[in-house]
C-alpha positions in Angstrom: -14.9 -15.1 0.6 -17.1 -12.9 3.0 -15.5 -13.3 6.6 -17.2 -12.7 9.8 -15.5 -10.5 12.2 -17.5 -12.2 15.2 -15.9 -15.1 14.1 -12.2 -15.4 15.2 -11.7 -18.8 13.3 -12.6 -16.8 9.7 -8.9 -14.9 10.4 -6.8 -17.5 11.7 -5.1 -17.5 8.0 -3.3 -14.4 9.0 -1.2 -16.1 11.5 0.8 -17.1 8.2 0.8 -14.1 6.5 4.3 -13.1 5.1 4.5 -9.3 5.3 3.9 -8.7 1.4 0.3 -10.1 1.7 0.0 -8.5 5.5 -0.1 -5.3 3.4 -2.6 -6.8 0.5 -4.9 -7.4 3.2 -5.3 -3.9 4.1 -5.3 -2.4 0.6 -7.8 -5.1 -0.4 -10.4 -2.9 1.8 -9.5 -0.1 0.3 -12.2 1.8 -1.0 -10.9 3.9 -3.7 -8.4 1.3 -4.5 -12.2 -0.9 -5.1 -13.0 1.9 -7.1 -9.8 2.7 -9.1 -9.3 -1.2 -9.7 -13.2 -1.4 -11.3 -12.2 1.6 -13.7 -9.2 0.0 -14.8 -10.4 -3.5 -15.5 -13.3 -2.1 -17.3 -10.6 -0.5 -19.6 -8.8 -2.8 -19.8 -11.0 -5.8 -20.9 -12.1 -3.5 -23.4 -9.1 -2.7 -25.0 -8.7 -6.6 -25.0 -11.7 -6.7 -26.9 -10.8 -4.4 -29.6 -6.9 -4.8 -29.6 -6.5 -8.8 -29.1 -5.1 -10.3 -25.5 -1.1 -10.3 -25.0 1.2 -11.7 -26.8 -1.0 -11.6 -29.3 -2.3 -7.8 -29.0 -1.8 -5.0 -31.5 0.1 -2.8 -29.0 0.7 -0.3 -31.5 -2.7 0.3 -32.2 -3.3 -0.4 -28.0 -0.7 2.4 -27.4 -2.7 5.1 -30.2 -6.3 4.9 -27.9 -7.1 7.1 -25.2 -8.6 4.6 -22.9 -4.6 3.0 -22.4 -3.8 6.1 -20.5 -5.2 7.1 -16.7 -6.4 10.8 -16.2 -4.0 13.4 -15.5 -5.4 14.0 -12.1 -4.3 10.1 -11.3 -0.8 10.4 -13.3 0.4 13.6 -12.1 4.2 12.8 -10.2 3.9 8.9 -11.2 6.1 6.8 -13.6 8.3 10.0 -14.4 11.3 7.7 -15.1 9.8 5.0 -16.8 9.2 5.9 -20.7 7.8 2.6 -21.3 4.5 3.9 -19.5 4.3 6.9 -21.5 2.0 7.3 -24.6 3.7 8.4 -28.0 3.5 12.1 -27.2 5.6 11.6 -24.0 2.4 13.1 -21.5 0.6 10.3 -20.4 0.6 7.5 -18.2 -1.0 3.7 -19.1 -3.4 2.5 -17.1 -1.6 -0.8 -15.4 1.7 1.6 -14.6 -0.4 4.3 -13.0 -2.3 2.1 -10.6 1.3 0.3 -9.7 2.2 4.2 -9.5 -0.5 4.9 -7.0 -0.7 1.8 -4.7 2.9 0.9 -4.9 3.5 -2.5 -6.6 4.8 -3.7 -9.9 3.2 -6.5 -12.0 -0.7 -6.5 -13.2 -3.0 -4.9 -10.5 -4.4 -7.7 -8.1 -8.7 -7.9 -7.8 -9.5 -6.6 -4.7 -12.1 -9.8 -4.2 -8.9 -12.2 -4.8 -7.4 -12.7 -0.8 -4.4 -14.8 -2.2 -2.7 -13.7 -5.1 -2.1 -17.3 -6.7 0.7 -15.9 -9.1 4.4 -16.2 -7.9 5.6 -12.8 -7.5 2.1 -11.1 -8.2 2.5 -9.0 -4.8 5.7 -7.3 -6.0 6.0 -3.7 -4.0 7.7 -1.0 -4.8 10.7 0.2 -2.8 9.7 3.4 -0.3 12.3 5.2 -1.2 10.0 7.8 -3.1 8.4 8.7 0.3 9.6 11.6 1.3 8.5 13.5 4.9 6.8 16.4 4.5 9.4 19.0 6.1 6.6 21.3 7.6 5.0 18.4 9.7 6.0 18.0 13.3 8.4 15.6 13.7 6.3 12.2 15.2 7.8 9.2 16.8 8.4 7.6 13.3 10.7 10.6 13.0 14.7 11.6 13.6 15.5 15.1 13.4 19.6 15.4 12.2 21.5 18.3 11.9 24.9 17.9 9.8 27.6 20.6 9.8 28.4 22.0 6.6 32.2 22.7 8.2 32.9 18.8 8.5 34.2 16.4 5.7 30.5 15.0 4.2 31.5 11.4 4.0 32.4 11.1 7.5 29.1 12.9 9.1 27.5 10.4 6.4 29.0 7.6 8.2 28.0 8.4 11.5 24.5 8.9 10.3 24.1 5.8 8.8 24.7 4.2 12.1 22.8 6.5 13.8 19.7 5.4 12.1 20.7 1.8 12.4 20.9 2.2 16.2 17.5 4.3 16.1 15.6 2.0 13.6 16.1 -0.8 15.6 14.8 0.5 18.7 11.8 2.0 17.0 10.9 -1.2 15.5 11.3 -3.2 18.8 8.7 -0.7 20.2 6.5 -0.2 17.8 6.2 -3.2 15.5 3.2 -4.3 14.6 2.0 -8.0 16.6 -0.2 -10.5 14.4 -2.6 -10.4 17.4 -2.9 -6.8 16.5 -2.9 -7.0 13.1 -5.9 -9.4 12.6 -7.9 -6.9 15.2 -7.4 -4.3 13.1 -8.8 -6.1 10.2 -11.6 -7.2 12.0 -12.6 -3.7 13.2 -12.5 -2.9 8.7 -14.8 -5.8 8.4 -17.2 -4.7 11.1 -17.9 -2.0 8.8 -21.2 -0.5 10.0 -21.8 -2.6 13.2 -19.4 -0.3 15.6 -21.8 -0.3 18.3 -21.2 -3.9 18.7 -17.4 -4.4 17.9 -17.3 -1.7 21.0 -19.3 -4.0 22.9 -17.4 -7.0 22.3 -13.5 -5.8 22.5 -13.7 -2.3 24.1 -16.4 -2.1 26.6 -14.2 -0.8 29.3 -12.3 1.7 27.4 -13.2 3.7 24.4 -10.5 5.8 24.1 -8.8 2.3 22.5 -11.2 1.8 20.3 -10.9 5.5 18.9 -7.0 4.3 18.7 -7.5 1.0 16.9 -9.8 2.0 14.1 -7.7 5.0 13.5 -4.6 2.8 13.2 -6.5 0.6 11.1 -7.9 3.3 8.5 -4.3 4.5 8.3 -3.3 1.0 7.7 -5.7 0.6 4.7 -5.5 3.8 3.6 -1.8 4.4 3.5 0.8 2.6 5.6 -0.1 -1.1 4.5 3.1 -0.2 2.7 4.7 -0.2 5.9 3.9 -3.7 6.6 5.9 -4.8 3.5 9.5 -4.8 5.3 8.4 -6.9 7.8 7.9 -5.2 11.1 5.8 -7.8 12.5 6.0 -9.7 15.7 
């Protein structure tokens, strides 16, 4: 369905978003998850074609072709645990595991034209724990810089920092959730697309700098931190 941003009635189904398709919205915009999603259903129905649908498929033979497996430019740092995703030789990555991989969910990858996954359990993310900070960024507001003290017993400056981040998480999510007013704004200014000019006029006409603010924080939320949205830090 093609909704129209001037049109506040075409998003009033994200005021019962749960979190897990909160995030599906933004990566549904995604370009290059548009892009990587055409390549790999392309593949895929053609492997189909040749190798028979599941349960019935000739996975052997499936496994043996080099259209099962993503590029290594797509693969590299993904599925490094999981030898079911890895081709006969051990070097290569299939198709369905690298795109989880890359976008962060299990199961079959989702069409980005479908809005509502129908499938029970179809939107299953990945845990973050694979995120890492990158240790020469300055720390931002989403950050906690901790120094330990090697001359202490471990487990007990482990315990303290365990609370710690309880005490700081909570705050941090109390002032900087993300609202469902906000939300559906942001996904509004994505669907604008080329007509800036008038989104401006329409939500931002006294004050640009906000609009700057907004679209930035809803690239980011496409592009990236629609992950975020997963555990639920919505108001």
């Amino acid at each position: 369905m093609q909704r129209d941003w001037r049109n506040p009635d075409d998003y009033r189904f994200t005021e019962t978003l749960s979190p897990e398709l909160w995030a599906w919205q933004f990566l549904r915009r995604n370009l290059e998850y548009r892009t990587d999603y055409e390549w790999f259903i392309s593949n895929w129905r053609a492997l189909e074609a040749d190798y028979g649908k599941a349960p019935d498929r000739d996975f052997a033979k499936w496994k043996l072709d080099d259209r099962a497996y993503a590029p290594d430019q797509m693969t590299q740092g993904l599925c490094e645990n999981d030898k079911s995703c890895a081709s006969p030789d051990g070097d290569r990555v299939l198709i369905e595991c690298a795109m989880g991989a890359k976008w962060g969910f299990y199961k079959f990858p989702n069409a980005p034209d479908v809005e509502f996954p129908a499938v029970p359990g179809q939107l299953l993310w990945r845990e973050q724990d694979t995120w890492l900070p990158k240790m020469d960024e300055p720390a931002k507001s989403h950050e906690l810089d901790v120094r330990l003290d090697l001359r202490l017993p471990a487990q007990q400056q482990l315990t303290e920092l365990k609370r710690l981040i309880a005490v700081q998480q909570s705050a941090y999510q109390k002032s900087h959730g993300w609202n469902r007013k906000r939300l559906c704004r942001y996904l509004r200014l994505l669907d604008a697309d080329n007509e800036a000019t008038l989104i401006r006029q329409m939500f931002y006409a006294d004050n640009a700098g906000e609009y700057e603010r907004d679209l930035r924080q809803a690239r980011n939320l496409r592009d990236s931190d629609y992950r975020l949205l997963v555990i639920g830090i919505i108001r």
